[in-house]
N, C-alpha and C positions, 0 to 999 in steps of 0.2 A: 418178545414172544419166543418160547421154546419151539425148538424146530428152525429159528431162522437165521441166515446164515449172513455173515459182515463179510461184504464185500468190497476191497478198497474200490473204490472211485477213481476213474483216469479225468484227466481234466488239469482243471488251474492247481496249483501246489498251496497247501496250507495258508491261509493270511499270513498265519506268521513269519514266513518265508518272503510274501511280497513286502510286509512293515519293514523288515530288517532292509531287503533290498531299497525300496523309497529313503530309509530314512539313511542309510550309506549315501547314497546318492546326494539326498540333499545338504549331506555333511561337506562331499563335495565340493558342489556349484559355492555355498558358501564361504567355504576355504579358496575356491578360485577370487572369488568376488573379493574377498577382503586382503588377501595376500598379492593380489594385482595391485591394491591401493597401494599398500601398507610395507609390503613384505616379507621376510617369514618370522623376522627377530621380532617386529614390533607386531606381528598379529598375536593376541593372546584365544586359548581355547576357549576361555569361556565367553570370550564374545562372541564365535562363531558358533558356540551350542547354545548360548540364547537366543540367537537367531534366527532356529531352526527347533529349538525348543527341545532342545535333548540336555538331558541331567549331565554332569561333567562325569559321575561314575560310569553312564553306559558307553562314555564314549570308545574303552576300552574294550568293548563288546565289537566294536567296528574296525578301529588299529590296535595294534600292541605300541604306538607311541606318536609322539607330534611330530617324530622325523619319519616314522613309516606313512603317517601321515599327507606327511611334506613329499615324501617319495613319490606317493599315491598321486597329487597333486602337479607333479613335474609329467609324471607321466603322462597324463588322461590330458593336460593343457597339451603337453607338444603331439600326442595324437590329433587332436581337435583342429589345432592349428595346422597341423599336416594335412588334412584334409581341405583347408578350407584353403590351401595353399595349390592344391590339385585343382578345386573349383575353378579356381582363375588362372592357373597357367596350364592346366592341361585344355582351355577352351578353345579349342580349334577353327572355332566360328568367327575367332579375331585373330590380329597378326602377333607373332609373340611379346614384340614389344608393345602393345596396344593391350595384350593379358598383365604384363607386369603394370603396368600404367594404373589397370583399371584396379588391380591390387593395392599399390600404393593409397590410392582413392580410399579404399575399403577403410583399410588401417587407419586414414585421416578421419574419417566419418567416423566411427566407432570409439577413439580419442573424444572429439567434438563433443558426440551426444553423451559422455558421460563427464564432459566439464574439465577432461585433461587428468581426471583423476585416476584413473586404472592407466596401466602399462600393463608392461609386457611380464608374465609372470616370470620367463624365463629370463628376461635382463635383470629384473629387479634381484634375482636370488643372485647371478653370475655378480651383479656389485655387492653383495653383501656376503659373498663367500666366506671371506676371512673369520665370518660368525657362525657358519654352520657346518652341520651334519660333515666329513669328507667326501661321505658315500652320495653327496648331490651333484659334485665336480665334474666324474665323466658322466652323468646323467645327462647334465644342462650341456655339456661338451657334446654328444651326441646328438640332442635336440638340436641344438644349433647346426652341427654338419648336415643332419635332415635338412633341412631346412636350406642350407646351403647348395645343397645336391637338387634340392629338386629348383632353383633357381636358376643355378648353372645349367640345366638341362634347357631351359626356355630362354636361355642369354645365347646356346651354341644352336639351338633354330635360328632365330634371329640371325648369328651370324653367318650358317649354311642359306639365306636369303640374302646374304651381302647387308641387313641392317646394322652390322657388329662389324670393326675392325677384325678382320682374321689377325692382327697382333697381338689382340688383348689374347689373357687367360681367361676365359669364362671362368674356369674355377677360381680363380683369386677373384674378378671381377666380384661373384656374389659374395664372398666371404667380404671383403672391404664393403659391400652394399650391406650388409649385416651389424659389421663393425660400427660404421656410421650411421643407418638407421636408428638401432639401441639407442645410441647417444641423443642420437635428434628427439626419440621418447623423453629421455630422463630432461631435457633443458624444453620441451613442450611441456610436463608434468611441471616443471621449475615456472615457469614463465605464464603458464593456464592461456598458455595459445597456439597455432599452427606456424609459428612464424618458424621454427628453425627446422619444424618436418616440410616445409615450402621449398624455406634454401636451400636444405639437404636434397630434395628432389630435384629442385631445377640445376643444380651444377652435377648431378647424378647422369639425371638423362641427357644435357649439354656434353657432359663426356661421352655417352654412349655412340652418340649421333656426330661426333668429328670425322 
């Protein structure tokens, strides 16, 4: 009608903006899911874009490559796990060694129900470095010290309660609980059972507790 006048609309943003978004996203979760299995050399794209049902040309529309990709991927997984890493040792409502306990728990559960097939995205790339990207090195390097820090943080409560030698280094302490954990993944993934995330825990918390 002449006379009337087009006025943008405030509100939700274009579909088009939400499809892009969802369909990033669940390029994503996908690339976590199969690169946990698999790792980054043996996942190929077009199994994760049929997955998800995106053509192999658009995926270009989402990364500029399989290692910005892979970047994207390192990141958004050690965020996740940082968080979920807060969950259970920032929880005050248990003792600190009773939050790392219940953590451990988590990690075992989560293996289990998925049959021992997914690991840890971040281990599985840190062994297969020698085949990828450089620019993943201090990425996963990073992730890990995260990781590390916010452990050590809940090892030195512990020992400000007298539950921790004041000998040990809390900081080495998690870094070696990291170091050994990974490995108890990769021979649990090897083995399709809990038996060496078990032993690794019980002579873990055995030392904690002398």
């Amino acid at each position: 009608m002449s006379g009337t006048s087009h006025v943008k609309r405030r509100g939700r943003p274009p579909k088009q903006v939400d499809s892009y978004s969802d369909t990033k996203t669940a390029l994503i979760r996908a690339g976590l899911v199969t690169m946990t299995e698999k790792g980054f050399s043996a996942s190929g794209l077009d199994e994760i874009l049929r997955s998800v049902g995106v053509p192999k040309g658009s995926f270009y529309h989402y990364f500029q490559s399989k290692e910005d990709f892979g970047s994207t991927l390192i990141e958004t997984y050690g965020k996740a796990f940082s968080s979920n890493l807060d969950k259970y040792l920032l929880d005050e409502s248990h003792l600190p060694l009773e939050r790392f306990s219940y953590l451990i728990e988590s990690f075992r559960k989560y293996m289990i129900e998925h049959d021992f097939q997914r690991g840890c995205l971040i281990g599985n790339l840190g062994q297969e470095m020698g085949a990828l990207p450089s620019v993943f090195r201090q990425q996963l390097i990073d992730v890990f010290e995260e990781w590390q820090k916010k452990t050590s943080l809940c090892f030195k409560e512990a020992q400000q309660r007298g539950d921790i030698s004041t000998n040990l280094d809390c900081a080495e302490l998690a870094r070696f609980f990291w170091v050994g954990w990974e490995g108890a993944i990769l021979r649990a993934k090897l083995e399709r059972n809990a038996t060496a995330l078990d032993n690794f825990t019980d002579h873990f918390l055995k030392f904690l507790n002398k």
